[in-house]
N, C-alpha and C positions, 0 to 999 in steps of 0.2 A: 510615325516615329517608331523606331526597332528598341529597343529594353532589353539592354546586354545583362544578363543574371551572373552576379559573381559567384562561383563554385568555393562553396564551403569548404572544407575539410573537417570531414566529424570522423572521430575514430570510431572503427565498427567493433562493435557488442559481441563478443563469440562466447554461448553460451555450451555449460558444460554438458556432454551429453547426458541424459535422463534414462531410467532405470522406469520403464514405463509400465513394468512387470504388475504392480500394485495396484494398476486402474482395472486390470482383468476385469474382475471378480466383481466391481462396481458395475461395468459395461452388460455382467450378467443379469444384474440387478434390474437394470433398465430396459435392458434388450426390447425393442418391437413396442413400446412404447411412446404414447405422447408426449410430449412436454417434457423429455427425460433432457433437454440438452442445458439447460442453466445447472438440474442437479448435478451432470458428469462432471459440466466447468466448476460446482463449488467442491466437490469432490477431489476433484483434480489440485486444485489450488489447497485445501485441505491436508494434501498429502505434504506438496510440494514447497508450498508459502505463496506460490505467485504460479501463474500459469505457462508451462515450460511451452517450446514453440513447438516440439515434438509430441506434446499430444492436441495439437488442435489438429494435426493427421491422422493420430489413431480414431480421435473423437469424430471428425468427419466420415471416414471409415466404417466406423462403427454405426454412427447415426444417418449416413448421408446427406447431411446435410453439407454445404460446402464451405471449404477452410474460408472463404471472405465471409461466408455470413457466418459465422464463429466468432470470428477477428469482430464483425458488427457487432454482437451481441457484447461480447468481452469487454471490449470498450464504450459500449453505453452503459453501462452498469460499471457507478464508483466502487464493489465491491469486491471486483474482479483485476488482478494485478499480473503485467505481464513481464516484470522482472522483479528479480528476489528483494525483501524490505529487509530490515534490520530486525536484530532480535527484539528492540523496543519501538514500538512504531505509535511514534507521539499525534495525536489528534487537537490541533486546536480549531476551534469552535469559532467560525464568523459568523454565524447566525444573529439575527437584526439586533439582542441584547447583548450579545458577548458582543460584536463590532459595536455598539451603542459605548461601552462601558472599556475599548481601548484593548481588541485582542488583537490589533496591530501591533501593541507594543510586545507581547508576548513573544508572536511570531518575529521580530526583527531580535529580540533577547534573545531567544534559542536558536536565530539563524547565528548571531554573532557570535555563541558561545558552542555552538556545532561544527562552524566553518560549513556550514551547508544550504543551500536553498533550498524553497520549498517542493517537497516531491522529492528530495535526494536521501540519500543514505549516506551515514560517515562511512571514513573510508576503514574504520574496525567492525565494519558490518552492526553495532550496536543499536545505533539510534536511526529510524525513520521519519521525518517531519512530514507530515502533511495540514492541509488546512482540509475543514470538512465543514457543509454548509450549517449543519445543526447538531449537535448531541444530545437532544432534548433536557437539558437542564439549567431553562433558564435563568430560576434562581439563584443559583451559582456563579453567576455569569460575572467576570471572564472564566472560562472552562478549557479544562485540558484533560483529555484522556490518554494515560499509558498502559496499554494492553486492559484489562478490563477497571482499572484504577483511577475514579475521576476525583480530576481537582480543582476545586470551584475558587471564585472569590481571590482571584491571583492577579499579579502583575509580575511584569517581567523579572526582578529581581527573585522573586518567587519561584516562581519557574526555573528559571537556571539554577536555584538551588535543591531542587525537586530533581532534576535530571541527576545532580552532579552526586545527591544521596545514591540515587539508583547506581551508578557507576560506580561508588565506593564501596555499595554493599555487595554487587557483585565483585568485586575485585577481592574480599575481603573473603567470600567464600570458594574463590579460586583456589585460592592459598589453602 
């Protein structure tokens, strides 16, 4: 029996070119070196926020090592990002006590109050959601981390009120 595959239409992603100028002087650093290739990618991501597709060639290049095994490394490791996150990139916590104690509802509060699923970005660049398996605190638990700011002991109502402070105090210092 044949399994006819429906063709999707996914809009393709064109990313802005990169100014790869800034990784030089990194690449110097490493040169001829072991184990130099997670530090270029956190370097690289470093500069950039996430890892642009233009320098997994230079870093090839530079290292030899090949752009697929790059792209492997890159993607087995959660700390490696290969499109841009928003300037607040929310972490909530399903680790066995925060999921124990209802950080599902979290996650569905800020999806519904984001307009976003998980892994996306709004579309004013601001907010990132992701789920992460543990933030090590799980007395707190449920927990949410925004950029180095954790906050314990929440439920969804909570959270949405924590995001919508962050957006009003930025907005307040735009002005």
């Amino acid at each position: 029996m044949r399994i006819n595959r429906l063709a999707v239409e996914q809009p393709v992603a064109t990313e802005k070119p990169q100014d790869l100028q800034p990784l030089l002087h990194i690449f110097a650093k490493y040169r001829n070196k072991q184990g130099s290739l997670i530090p270029l990618l956190q370097a690289a991501q470093e500069h950039y926020g996430f890892l642009p597709e233009a320098a997994f060639g230079l870093i090839s290049e530079e290292t030899g090592v090949p752009v697929a095994d790059i792209y492997g490394v890159a993607t087995f490791y959660a700390q490696f990002r290969l499109k841009p996150v928003g300037k607040n990139v929310i972490k909530v916590c399903h680790g066995t006590a925060c999921h124990v104690q209802n950080a599902n509802a979290i996650n569905e509060a800020l999806r519904d109050e984001l307009q976003i699923k998980d892994g996306e970005t709004t579309s004013d660049g601001f907010f990132t959601l992701e789920s992460v398996a543990c933030l090590g605190c799980c007395s707190l638990a449920p927990v949410m981390m925004i950029g180095d700011n954790t906050h314990g002991k929440l439920n969804g109502k909570m959270a949405v009120r924590i995001i919508r402070e962050i957006r009003n105090q930025a907005s307040v210092t735009e002005k």
